[in-house]
C-alpha positions, 0 to 999 in steps of 0.5 A, a space after each residue: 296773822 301767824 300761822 296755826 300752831 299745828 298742820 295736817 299731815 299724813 304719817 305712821 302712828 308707829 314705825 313700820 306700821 300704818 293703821 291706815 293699812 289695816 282698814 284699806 278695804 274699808 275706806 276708813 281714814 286715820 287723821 294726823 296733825 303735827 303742831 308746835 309744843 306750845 300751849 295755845 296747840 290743845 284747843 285747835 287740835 281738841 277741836 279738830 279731833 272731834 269734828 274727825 271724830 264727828 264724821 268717822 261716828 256720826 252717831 256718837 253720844 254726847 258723853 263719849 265724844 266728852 270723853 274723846 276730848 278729854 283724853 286728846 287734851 291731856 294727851 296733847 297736854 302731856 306731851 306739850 308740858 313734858 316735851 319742853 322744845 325737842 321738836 313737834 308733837 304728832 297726833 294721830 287717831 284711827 279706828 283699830 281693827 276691833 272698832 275701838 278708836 286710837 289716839 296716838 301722841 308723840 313728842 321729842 321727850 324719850 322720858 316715860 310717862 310716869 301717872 303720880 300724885 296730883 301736884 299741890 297746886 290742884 289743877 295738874 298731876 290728873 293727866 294720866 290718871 283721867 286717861 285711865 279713867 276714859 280709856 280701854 287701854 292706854 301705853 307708851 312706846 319709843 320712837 326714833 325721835 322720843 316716844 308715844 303715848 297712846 290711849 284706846 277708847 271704846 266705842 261698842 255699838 256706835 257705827 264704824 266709818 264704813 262698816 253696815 253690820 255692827 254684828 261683824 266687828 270683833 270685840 276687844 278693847 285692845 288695838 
């Protein structure tokens, strides 16, 4: 038997910033995996974020945890298809600050993700057009190793891990 495409492991979404900072008072938790750029990745890695997912909002309907694995996917997708070899892929989700949830691909391509004409084959070319369609917000930043792709979802009346009162979160849909 091989070894997973991917391992657990505790990083910074961005240099300089954890998010896990941002909410140590509140006990909440930010999951990461790195996992090799091969396409066998997407699957583990979709379900292991909603399974984080799951426990972070236990009360997610249905059709937003659809749409938390839809973005994960294509994000991962993304980064899998555009990165090629140059070094791992890093995911990352948290709960922001303004109780919307975040997901943060990073790859070893420091080319910008560009949303264009679906190709002619009919099942690729959607990625960044579907993440536009389920995210609040979605963007990219360079990193020392390539860049990130990140996409916020917004989760407007589902419990936040570790926060009672719903009527204390701020709104807003950025991070």
């Amino acid at each position: 038997m091989t070894a997973p495409p991917f391992h657990a492991r505790e990083l910074a979404p961005r240099p300089g910033h954890r998010p896990a900072d941002d909410h140590a008072s509140a006990g909440i938790r930010q999951a990461t995996w790195r996992l090799r750029p091969v396409p066998g990745a997407v699957g583990p890695i979709r379900r292991l974020a909603a399974m984080t997912v799951c426990t972070w909002y236990p009360g997610l309907p249905a059709e937003r945890m659809d749409d938390v694995r839809t973005v994960v996917s294509e994000l991962v997708t993304n980064a899998v298809r555009h990165a090629g070899a140059d070094g791992d892929v890093t995911v990352e989700l948290w709960p922001t600050p303004h109780g919307n949830l975040a997901v943060s691909v990073g790859d070893g391509s420091e080319r910008p993700p560009t949303p264009r004409s679906p190709y002619d084959d009919g099942q690729s070319g959607y990625g960044l057009s579907i993440i536009a369609e389920h995210c609040a917000a979605w963007g990219w930043h360079p990193t020392p190793t390539g860049k990130a792709v990140y996409a916020t979802l917004a989760m407007a009346g589902i419990d936040e891990p570790g926060t009672t009162d719903q009527n204390t979160r701020e709104s807003g849909s950025g991070n």
